[in-house]
C-alpha positions in Angstrom: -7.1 14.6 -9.9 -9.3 11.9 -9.4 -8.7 7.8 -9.2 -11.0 5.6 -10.3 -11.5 1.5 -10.0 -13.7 -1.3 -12.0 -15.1 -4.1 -9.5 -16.1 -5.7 -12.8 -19.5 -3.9 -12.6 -19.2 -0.6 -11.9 -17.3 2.5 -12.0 -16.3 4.1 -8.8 -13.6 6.7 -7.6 -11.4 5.8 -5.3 -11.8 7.5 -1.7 -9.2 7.0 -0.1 -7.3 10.3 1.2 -4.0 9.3 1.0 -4.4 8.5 -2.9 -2.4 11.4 -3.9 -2.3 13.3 -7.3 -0.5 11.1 -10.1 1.3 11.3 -13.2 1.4 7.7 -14.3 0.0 4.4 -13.0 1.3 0.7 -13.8 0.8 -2.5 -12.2 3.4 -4.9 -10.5 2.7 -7.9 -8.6 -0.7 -6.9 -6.8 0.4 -3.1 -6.0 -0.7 -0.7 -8.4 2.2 1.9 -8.5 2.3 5.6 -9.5 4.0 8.9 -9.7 3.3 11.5 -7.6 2.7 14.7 -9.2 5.7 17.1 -8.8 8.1 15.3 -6.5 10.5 12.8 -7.2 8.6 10.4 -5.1 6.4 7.1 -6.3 3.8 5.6 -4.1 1.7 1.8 -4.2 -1.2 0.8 -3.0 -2.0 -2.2 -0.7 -1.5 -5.3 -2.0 -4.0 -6.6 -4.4 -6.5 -3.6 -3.6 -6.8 -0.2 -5.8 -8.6 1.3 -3.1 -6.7 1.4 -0.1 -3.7 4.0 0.3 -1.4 4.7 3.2 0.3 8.0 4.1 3.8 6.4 4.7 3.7 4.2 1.3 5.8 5.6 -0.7 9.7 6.3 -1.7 11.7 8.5 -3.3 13.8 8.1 -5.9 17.6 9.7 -4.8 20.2 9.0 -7.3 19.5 12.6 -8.7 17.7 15.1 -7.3 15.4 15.6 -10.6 11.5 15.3 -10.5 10.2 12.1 -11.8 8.0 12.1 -14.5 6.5 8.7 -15.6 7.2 5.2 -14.8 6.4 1.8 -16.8 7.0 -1.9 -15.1 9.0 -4.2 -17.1 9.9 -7.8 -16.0 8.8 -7.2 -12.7 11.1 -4.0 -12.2 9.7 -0.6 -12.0 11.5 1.7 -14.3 11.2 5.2 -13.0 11.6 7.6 -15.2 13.1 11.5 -13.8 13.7 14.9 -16.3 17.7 14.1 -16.2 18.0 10.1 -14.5 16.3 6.7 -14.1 16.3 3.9 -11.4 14.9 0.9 -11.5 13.3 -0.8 -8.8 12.1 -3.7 -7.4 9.7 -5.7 -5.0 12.2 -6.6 -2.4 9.7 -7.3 0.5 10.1 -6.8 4.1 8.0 -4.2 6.4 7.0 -1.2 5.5 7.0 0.2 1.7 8.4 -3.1 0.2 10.3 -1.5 -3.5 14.2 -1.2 -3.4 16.3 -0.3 -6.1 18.2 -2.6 -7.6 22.1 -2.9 -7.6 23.3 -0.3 -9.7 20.0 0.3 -10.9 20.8 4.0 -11.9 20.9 5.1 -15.5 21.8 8.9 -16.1 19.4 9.6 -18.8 15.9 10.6 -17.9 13.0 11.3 -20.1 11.6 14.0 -22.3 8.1 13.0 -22.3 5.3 11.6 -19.8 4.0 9.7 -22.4 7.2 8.6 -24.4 7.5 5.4 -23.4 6.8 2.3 -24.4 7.5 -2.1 -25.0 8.0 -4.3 -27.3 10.7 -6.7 -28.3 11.4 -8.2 -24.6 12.3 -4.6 -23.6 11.6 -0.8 -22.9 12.0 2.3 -25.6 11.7 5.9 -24.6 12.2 9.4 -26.2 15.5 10.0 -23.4 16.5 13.5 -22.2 19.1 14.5 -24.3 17.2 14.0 -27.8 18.0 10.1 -28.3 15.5 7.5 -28.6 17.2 4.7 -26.2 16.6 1.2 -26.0 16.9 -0.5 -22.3 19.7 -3.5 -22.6 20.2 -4.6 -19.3 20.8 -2.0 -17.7 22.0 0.1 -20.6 20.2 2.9 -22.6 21.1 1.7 -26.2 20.8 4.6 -28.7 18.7 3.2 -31.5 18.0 6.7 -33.2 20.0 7.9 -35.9 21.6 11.4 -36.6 19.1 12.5 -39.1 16.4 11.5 -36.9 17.9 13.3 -33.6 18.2 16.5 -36.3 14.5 16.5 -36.4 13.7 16.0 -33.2 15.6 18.7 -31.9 14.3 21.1 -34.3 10.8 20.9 -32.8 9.7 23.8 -30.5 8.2 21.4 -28.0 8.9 17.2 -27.4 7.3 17.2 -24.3 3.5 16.1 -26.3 5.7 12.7 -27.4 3.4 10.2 -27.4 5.1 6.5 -27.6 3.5 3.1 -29.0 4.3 -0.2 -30.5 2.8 -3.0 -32.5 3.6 -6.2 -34.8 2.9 -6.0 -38.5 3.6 -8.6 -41.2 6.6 -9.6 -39.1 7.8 -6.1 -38.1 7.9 -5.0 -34.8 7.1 -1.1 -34.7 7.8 1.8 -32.1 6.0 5.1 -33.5 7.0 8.5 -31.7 4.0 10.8 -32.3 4.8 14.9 -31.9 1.5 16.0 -32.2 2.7 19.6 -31.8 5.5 19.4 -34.4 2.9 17.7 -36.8 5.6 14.7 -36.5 5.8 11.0 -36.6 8.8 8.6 -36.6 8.6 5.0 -36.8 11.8 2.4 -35.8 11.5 -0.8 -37.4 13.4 -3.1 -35.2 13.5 -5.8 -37.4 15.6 -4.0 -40.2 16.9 -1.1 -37.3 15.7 1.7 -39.7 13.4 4.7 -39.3 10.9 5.9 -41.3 8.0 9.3 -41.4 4.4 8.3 -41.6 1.3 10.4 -42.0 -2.2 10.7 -42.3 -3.5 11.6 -45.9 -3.6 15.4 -46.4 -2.2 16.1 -42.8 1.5 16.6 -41.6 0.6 14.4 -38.5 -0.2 10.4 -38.6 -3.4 10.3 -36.8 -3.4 7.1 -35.2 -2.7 7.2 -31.6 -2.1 4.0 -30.2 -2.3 0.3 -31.8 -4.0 -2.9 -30.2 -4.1 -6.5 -31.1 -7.9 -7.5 -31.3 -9.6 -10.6 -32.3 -6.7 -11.2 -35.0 -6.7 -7.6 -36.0 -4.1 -4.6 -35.5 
């Protein structure tokens, strides 16, 4: 329930009072932006300062009257992400809060997990609401996931654990859905469009949570 800011030195939390509780963080042009817990709103902070929050900075997102769950910036837009819709938004400027969504910047798909979302490839894939894995073209959702793979999917008790992440491997770009509940993981490979299972040795689940490119290393 607590924010927290590197100077470069130290660790400190953030005091502001009008930092409210937040779901998801991501950065865009010198605001740091987030989801407010619970509401269908998303609030920034100054410009180019973590610590400083105001009251009145923050906006809603309309098109549907769902809760928003995540969001994740991609070419300068702000993709919020609700239970049943997503708009995308952008820095417009002007006075007050200075994000606008964009012309026709409303998808009717939302999201089925806070953390099932990720990039690679020049663009944005998510776990969507009705059971799909999407891939954002434009401003369309392109289904990328394949019957068999949806079959699965929906056979899990819970999707909301979904944990999203993406690398580049021996010329293949990766996006792994972990369903650490489910003891599930599914891999696209974009560069041949096909989907494989992966798993840890002598466990249902793969293990690895999250990849990172590291002095020439994955």
């Amino acid at each position: 329930s607590n924010g927290y800011y590197y100077d470069g030195s130290t660790v400190a939390a953030i005091g502001d009072a009008d930092l409210p509780s937040l779901e998801a963080v991501d950065f865009l042009s010198g605001y740091i932006l987030g989801v407010e817990s619970g509401s269908g709103r998303f609030v920034g902070s100054a410009l180019n300062d973590a610590t400083s929050w105001a009251a009145l900075d923050f906006a809603t997102a309309e098109g549907s009257p769902d809760n928003l769950i995540t969001l994740i910036v991609d070419h300068l837009q702000a993709l919020l992400f609700g239970e049943e819709s997503t708009e995308i938004w952008w820095l417009a400027g002007g006075s007050g809060f200075p994000f606008a969504r964009t012309a026709s910047g409303f998808i009717e798909l939302g999201i089925a997990a806070k953390h099932g979302v990720t990039k690679i490839d020049n663009s944005v894939f998510w776990l969507a609401s009705d059971g799909t894995v999407r891939r954002l073209n434009g401003q369309t959702p392109v289904r990328v996931s394949q019957h068999g793979v949806e079959e699965k999917i929906a056979s899990y008790a819970s999707v909301s654990d979904c944990v999203a992440f993406s690398w580049t491997w021996g010329g293949h770009l990766f996006v792994a859905f972990r369903f650490p509940s489910a003891g599930a993981c599914w891999v696209f490979d974009i560069t041949t469009g096909e989907w494989h299972e992966r798993s840890t040795y002598s466990e249902n689940d793969w293990l690895v949570t999250d990849m990172a490119h590291c002095y020439g290393h994955v």
